[in-house]
N, CA, C and O atoms as a Maestro MAE file, in Angstrom:
{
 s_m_m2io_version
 :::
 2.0.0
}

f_m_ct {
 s_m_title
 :::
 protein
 m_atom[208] {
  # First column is atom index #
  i_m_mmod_type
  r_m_x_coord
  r_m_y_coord
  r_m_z_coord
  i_m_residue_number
  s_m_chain_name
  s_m_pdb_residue_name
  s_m_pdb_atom_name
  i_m_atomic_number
  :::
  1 25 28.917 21.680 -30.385 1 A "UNK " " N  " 7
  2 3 28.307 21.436 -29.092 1 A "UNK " " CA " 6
  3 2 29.131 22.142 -28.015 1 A "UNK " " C  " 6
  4 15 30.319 22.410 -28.199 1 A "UNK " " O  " 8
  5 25 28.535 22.412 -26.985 2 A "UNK " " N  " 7
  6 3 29.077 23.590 -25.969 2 A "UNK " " CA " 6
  7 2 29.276 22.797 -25.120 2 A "UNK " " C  " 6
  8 15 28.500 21.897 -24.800 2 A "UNK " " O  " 8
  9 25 30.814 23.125 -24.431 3 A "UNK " " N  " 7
  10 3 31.055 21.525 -23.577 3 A "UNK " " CA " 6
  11 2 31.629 22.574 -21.970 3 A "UNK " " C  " 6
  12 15 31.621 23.798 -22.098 3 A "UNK " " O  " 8
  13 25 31.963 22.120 -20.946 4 A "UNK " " N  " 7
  14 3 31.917 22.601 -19.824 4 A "UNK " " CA " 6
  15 2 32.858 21.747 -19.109 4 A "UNK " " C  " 6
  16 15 32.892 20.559 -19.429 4 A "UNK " " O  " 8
  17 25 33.550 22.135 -18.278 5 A "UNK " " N  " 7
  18 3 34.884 21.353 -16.923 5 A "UNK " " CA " 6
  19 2 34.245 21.458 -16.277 5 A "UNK " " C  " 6
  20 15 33.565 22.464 -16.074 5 A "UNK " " O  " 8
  21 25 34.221 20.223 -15.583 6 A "UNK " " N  " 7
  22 3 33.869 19.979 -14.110 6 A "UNK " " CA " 6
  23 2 34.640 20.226 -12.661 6 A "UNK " " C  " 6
  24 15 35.518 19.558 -12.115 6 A "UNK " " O  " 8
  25 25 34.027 21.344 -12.285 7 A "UNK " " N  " 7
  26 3 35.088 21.520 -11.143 7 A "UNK " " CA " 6
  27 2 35.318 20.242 -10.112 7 A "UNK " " C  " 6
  28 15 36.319 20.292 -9.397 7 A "UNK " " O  " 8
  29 25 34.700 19.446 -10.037 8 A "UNK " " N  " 7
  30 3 34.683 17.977 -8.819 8 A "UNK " " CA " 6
  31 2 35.677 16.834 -9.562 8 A "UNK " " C  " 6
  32 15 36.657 16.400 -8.956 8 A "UNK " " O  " 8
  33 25 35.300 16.328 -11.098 9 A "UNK " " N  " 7
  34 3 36.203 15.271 -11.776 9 A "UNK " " CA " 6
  35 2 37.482 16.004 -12.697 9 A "UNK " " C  " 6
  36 15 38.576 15.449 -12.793 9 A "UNK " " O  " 8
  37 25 37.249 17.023 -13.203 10 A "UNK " " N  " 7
  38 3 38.096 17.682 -13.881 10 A "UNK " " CA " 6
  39 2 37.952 17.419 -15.570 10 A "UNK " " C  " 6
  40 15 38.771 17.824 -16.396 10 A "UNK " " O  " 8
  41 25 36.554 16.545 -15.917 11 A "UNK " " N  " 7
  42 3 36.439 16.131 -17.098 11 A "UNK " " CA " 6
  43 2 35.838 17.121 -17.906 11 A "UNK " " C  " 6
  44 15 35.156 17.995 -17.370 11 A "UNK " " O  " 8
  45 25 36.005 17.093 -19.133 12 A "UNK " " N  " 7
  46 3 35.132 18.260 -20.420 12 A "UNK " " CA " 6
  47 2 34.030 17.431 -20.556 12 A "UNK " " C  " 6
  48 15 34.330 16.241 -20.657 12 A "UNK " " O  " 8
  49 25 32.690 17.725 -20.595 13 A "UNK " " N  " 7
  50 3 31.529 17.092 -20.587 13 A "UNK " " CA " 6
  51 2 30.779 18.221 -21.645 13 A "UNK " " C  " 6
  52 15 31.185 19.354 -21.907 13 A "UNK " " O  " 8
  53 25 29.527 17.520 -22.175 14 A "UNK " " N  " 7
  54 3 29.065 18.419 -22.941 14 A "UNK " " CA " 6
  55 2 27.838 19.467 -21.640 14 A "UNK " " C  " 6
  56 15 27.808 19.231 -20.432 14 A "UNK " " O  " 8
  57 25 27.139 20.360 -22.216 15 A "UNK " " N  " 7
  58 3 26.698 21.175 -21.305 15 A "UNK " " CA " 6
  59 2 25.248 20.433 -20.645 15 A "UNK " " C  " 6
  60 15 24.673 20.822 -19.629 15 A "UNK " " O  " 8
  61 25 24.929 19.531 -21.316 16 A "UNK " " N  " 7
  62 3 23.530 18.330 -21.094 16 A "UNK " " CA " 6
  63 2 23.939 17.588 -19.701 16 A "UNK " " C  " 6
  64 15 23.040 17.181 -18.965 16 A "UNK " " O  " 8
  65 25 25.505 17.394 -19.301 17 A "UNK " " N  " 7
  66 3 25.866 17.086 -18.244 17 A "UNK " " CA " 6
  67 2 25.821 17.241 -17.096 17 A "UNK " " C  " 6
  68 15 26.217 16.535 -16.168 17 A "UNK " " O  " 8
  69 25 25.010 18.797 -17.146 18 A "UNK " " N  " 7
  70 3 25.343 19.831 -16.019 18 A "UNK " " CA " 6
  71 2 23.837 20.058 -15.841 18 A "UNK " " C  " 6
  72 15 23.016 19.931 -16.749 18 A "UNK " " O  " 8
  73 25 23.520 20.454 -14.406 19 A "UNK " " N  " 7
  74 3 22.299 20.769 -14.327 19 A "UNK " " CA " 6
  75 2 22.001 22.515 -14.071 19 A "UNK " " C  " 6
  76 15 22.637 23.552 -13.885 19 A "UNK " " O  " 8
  77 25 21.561 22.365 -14.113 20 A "UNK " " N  " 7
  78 3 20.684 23.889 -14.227 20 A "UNK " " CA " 6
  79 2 20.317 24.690 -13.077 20 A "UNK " " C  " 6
  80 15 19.209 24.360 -12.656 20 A "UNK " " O  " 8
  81 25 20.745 25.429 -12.562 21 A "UNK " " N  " 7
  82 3 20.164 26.127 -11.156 21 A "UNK " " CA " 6
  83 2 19.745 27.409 -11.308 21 A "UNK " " C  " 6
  84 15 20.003 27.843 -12.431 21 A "UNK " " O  " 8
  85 25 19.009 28.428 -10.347 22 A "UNK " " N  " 7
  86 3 18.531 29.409 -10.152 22 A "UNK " " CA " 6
  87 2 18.964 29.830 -11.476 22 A "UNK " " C  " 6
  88 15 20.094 29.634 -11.924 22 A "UNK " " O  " 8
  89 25 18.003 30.422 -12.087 23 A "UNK " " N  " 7
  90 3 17.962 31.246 -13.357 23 A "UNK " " CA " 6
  91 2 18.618 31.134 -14.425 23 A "UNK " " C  " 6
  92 15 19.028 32.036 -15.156 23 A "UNK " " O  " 8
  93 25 18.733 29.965 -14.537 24 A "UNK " " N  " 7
  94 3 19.509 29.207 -15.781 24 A "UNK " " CA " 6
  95 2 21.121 28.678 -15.704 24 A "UNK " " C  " 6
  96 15 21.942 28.104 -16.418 24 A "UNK " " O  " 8
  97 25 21.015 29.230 -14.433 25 A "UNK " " N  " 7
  98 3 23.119 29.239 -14.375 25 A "UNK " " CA " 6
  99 2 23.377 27.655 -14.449 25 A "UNK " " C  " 6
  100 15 22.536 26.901 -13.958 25 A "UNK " " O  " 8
  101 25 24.244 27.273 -14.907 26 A "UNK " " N  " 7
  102 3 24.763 26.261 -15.236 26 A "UNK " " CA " 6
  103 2 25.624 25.852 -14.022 26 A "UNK " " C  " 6
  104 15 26.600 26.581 -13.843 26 A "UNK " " O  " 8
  105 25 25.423 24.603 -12.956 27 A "UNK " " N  " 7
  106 3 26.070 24.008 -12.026 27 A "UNK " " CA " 6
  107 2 27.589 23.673 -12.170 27 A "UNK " " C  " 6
  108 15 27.908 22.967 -13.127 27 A "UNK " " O  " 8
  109 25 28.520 24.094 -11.346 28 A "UNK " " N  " 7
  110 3 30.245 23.582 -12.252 28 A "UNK " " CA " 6
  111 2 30.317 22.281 -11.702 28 A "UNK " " C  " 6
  112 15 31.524 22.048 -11.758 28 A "UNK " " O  " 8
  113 25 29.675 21.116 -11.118 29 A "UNK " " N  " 7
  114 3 29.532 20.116 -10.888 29 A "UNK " " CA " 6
  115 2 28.638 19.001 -11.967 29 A "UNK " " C  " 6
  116 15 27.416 19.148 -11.951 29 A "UNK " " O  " 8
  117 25 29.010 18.286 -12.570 30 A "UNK " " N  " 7
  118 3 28.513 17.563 -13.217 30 A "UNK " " CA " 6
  119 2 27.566 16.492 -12.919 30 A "UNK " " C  " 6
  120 15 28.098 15.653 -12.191 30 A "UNK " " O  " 8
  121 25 26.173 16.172 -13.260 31 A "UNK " " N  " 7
  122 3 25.653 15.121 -12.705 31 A "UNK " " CA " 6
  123 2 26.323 13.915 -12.222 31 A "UNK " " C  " 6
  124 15 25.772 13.308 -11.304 31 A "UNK " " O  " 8
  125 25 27.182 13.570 -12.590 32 A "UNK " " N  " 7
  126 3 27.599 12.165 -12.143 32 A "UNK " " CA " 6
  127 2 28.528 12.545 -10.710 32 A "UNK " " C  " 6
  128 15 28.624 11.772 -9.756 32 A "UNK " " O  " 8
  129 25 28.963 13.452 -10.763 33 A "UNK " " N  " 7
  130 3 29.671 13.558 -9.649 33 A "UNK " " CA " 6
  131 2 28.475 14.315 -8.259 33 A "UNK " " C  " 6
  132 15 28.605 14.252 -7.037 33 A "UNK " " O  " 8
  133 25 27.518 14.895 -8.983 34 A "UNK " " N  " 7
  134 3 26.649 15.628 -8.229 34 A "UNK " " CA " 6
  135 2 26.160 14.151 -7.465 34 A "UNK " " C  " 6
  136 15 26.336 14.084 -6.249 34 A "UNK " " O  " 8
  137 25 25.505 12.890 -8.231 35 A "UNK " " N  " 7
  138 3 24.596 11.896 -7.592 35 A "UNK " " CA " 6
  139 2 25.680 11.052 -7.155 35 A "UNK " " C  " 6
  140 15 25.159 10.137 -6.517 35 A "UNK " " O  " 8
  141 25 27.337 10.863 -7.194 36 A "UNK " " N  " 7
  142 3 27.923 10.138 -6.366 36 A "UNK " " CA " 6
  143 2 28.012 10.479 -5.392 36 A "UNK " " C  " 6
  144 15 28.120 9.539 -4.604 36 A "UNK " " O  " 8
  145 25 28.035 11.725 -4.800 37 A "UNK " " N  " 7
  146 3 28.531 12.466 -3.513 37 A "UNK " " CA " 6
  147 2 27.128 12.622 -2.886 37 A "UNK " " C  " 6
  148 15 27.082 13.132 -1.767 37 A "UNK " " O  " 8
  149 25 25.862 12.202 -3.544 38 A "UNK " " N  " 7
  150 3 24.470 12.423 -2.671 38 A "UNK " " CA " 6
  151 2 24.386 11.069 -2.170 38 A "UNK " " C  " 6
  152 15 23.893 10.885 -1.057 38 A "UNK " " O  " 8
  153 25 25.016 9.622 -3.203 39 A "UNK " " N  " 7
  154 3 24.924 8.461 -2.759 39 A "UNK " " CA " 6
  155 2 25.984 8.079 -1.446 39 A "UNK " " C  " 6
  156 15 25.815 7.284 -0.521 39 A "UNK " " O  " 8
  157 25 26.930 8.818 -1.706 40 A "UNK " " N  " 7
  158 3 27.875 9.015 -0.588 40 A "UNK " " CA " 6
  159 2 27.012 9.007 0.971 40 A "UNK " " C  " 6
  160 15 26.915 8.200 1.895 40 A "UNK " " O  " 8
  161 25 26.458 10.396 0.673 41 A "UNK " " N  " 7
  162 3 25.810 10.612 1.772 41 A "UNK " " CA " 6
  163 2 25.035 10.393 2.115 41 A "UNK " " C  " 6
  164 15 24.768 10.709 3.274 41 A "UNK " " O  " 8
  165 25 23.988 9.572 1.179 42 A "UNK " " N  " 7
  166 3 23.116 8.945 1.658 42 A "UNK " " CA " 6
  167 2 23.252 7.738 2.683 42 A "UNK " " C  " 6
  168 15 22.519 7.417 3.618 42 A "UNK " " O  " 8
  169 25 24.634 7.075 2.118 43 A "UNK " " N  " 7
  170 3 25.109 5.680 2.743 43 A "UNK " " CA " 6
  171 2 25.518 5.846 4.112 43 A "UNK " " C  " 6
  172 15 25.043 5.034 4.907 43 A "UNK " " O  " 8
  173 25 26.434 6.876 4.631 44 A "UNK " " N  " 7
  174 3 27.199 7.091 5.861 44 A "UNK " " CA " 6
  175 2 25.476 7.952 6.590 44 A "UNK " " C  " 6
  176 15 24.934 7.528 7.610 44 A "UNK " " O  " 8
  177 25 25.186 8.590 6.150 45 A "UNK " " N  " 7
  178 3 24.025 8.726 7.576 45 A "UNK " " CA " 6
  179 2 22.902 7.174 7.291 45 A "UNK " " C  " 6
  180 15 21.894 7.287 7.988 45 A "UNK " " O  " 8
  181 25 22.903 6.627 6.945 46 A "UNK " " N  " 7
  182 3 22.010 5.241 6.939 46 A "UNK " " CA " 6
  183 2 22.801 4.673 7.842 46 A "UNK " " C  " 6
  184 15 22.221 4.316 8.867 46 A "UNK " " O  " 8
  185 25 24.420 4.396 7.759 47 A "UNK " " N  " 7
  186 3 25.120 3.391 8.920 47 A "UNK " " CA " 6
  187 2 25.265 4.516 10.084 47 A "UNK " " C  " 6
  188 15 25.508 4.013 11.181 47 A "UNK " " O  " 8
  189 25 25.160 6.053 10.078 48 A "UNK " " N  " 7
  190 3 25.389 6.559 11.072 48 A "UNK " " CA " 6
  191 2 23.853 6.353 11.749 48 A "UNK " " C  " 6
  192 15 23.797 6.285 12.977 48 A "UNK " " O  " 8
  193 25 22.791 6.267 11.077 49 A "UNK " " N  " 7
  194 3 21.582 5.798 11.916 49 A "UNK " " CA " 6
  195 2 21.626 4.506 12.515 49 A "UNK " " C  " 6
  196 15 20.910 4.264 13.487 49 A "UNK " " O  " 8
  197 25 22.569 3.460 11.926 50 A "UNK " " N  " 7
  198 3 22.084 1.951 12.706 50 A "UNK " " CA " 6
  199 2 21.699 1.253 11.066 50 A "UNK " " C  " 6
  200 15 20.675 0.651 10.743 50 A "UNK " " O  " 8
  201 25 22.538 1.481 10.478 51 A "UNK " " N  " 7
  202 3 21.796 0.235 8.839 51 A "UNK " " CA " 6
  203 2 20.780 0.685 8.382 51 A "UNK " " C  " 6
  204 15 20.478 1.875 8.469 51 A "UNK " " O  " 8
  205 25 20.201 -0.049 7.913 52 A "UNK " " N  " 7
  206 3 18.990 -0.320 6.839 52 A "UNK " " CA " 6
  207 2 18.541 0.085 5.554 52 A "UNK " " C  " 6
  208 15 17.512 -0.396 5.079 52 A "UNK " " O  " 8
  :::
 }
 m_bond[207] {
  # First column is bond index #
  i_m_from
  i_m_to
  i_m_order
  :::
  1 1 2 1
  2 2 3 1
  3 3 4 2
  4 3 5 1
  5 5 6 1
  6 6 7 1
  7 7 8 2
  8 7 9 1
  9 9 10 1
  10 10 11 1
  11 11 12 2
  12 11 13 1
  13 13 14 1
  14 14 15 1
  15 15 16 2
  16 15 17 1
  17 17 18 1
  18 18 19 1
  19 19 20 2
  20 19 21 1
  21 21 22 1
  22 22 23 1
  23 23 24 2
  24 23 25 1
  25 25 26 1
  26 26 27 1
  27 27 28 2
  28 27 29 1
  29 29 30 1
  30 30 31 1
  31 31 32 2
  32 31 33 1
  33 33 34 1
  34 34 35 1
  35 35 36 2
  36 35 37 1
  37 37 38 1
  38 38 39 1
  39 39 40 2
  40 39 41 1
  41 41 42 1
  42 42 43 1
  43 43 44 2
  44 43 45 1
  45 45 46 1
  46 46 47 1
  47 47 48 2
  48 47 49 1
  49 49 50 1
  50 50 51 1
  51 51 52 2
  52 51 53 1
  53 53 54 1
  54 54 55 1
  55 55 56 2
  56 55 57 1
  57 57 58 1
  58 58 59 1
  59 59 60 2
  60 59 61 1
  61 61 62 1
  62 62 63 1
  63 63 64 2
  64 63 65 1
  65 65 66 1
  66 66 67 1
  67 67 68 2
  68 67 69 1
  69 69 70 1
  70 70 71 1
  71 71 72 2
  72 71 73 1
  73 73 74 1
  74 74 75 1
  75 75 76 2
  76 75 77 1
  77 77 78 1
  78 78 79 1
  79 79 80 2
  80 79 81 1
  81 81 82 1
  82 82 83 1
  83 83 84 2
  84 83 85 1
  85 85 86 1
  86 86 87 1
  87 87 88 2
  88 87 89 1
  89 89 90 1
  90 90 91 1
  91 91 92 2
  92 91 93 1
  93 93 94 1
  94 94 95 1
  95 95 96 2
  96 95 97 1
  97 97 98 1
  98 98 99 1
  99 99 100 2
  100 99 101 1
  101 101 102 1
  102 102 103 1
  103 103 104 2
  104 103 105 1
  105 105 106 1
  106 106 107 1
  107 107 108 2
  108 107 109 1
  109 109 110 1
  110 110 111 1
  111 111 112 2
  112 111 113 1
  113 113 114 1
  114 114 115 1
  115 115 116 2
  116 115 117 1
  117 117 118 1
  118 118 119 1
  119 119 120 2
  120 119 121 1
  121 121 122 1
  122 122 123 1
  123 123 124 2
  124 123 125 1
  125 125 126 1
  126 126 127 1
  127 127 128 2
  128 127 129 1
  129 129 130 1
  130 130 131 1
  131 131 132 2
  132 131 133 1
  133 133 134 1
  134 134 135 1
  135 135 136 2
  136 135 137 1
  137 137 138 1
  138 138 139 1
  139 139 140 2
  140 139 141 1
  141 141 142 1
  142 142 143 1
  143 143 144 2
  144 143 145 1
  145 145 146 1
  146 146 147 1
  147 147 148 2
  148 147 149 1
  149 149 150 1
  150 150 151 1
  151 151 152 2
  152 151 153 1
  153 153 154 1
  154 154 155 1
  155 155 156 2
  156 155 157 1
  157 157 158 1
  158 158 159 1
  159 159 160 2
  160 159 161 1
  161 161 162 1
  162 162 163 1
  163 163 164 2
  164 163 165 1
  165 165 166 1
  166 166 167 1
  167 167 168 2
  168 167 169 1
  169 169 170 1
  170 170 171 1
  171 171 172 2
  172 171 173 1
  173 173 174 1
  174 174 175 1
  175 175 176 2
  176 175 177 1
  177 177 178 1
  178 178 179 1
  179 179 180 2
  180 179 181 1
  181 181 182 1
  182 182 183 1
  183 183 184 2
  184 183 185 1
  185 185 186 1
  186 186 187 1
  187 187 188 2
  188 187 189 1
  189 189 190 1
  190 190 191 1
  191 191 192 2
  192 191 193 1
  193 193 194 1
  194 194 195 1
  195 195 196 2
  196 195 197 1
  197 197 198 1
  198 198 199 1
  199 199 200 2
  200 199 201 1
  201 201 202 1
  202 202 203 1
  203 203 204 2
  204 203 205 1
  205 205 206 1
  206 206 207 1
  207 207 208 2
  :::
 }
}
């Protein structure tokens, strides 16, 4: 199995980890770190709007 470093956690993940962009290239960010840092930001502009 073909495994890949994550440039964001620094972990060896297999390549199923990684998502896929423009023309097949393989993302050096790993899903889990890709959807913590979107939940990140999802949270601080929700309290930078006022909650909810």
């Amino acid at each position: 199995m073909d495994t890949k470093t994550c440039k964001e956690c620094g972990r060896e993940l297999p390549i199923i980890r990684f998502r896929r962009i423009r023309d097949g290239v393989i993302c050096g960010v790993c899903k889990d770190c890709t959807n913590a840092k979107m939940r990140d930001t999802r949270a601080s502009k929700s309290l930078k709007n006022g909650g909810g």
